[in-house]
Every structure is written in C-alpha cells, then in structure tokens.
C-alpha positions in Angstrom: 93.4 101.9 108.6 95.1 100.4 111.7 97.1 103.0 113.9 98.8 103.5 117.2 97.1 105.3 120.2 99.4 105.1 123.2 100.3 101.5 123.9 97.2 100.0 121.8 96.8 99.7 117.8 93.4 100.8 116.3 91.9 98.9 113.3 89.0 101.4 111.8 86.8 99.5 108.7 86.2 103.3 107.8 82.3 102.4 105.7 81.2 100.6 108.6 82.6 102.4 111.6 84.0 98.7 112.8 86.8 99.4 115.1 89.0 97.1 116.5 91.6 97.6 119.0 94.6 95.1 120.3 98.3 95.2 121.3 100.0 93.7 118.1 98.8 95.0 115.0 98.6 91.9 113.1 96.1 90.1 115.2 94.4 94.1 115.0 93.9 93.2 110.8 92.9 90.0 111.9 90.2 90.6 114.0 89.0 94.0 111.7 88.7 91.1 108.8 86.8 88.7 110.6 84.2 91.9 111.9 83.7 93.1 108.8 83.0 90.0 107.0 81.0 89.2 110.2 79.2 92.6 109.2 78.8 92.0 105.9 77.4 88.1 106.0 74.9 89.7 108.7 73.8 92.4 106.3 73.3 89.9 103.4 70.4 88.1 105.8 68.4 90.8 105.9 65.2 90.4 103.8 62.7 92.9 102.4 64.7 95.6 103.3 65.1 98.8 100.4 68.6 99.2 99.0 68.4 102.5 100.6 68.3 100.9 103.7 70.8 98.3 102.8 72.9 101.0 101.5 72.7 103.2 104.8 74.3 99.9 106.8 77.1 99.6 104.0 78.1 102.7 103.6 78.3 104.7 106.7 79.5 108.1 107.8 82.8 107.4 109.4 83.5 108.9 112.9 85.1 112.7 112.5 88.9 111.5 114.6 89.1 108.7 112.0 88.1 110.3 109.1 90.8 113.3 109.9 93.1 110.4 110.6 92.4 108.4 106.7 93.2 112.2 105.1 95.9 112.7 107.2 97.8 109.6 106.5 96.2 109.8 102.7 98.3 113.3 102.4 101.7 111.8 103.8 101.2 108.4 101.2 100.8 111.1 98.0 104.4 112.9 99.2 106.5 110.1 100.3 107.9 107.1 98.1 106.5 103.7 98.4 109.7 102.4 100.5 109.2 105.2 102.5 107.0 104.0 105.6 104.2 106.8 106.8 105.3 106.6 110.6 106.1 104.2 113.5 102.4 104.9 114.4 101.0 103.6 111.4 100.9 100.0 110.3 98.5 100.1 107.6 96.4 102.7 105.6 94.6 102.0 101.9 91.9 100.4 100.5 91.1 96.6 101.0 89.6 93.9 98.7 87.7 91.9 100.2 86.3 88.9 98.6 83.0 86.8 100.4 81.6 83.9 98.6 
C-alpha cells in the first residue's frame, strides 16, 4: 500500500512491516520492491532454521495504523468502480506478485 501523510508518500510491505517513505510515489514502489526482495533473498540464507521460525519472519503482524489503513482503503475499492480512483491520498493499494529467481 503506498499512501500520502502530509507532504511524504508511505510504501508499507504489510507481511513484513517494510516501510518506505519518499516525495514521489513512484520511486516509493520502487524502493518498497527493492526492500522486500532485499528481505526476502536475506531470509532465503538463513540455514537450519524451523519453518516456524522462517514463517514468523515472512509473515508478520502488521503495525495497527497500517493495518486500519489496508481495511480502510480495502472497504472504499469493494464500493467504488475500477475507473473510480480511491483518493488523491492514495496511489496504490492491493496485492502484489512478486517473482524472485
């Protein structure tokens, strides 16, 4: 989810509580990309520990603001049309694929 707070955008990576903040939004998805797949390549090195450990790093408990924010934003998508944008204070909300070879 990338958002508007005053004069700065806010890129939250939600499962990993990877937040990124910048004054264009663009370079915002940018940079959240590059930290999670930074995240992600780091967890992959990590060796002999249990997938519930593993599974603890991946999928996180999200910060409460954020969270409220994701539900929030999740409500207005189900009610308006897909032309219809959110608000001038969001640039992006949803779910991303991300692929890593």
């Amino acid at each position: 989810m990338i958002f508007r707070e005053n004069d700065s955008w806010i890129g939250v990576a939600l499962e990993f509580n990877i937040v990124v903040t910048g004054t264009d939004p663009r370079v915002v998805e940018v940079e959240l990309h590059e930290a999670v797949f930074g995240y992600l390549e780091s967890t992959k090195k990590i060796r002999g520990f249990r997938s519930g450990q593993v599974n603890a790093l991946l999928n996180q408990r999200p910060e409460t603001e954020y969270e409220e924010k994701w539900h929030s934003a999740q409500k207005s998508m189900q009610k308006k049309s897909t032309q219809t944008p959110l608000s001038p204070d969001i640039y992006k909300v949803g779910i991303s694929n991300l692929v890593m070879a």
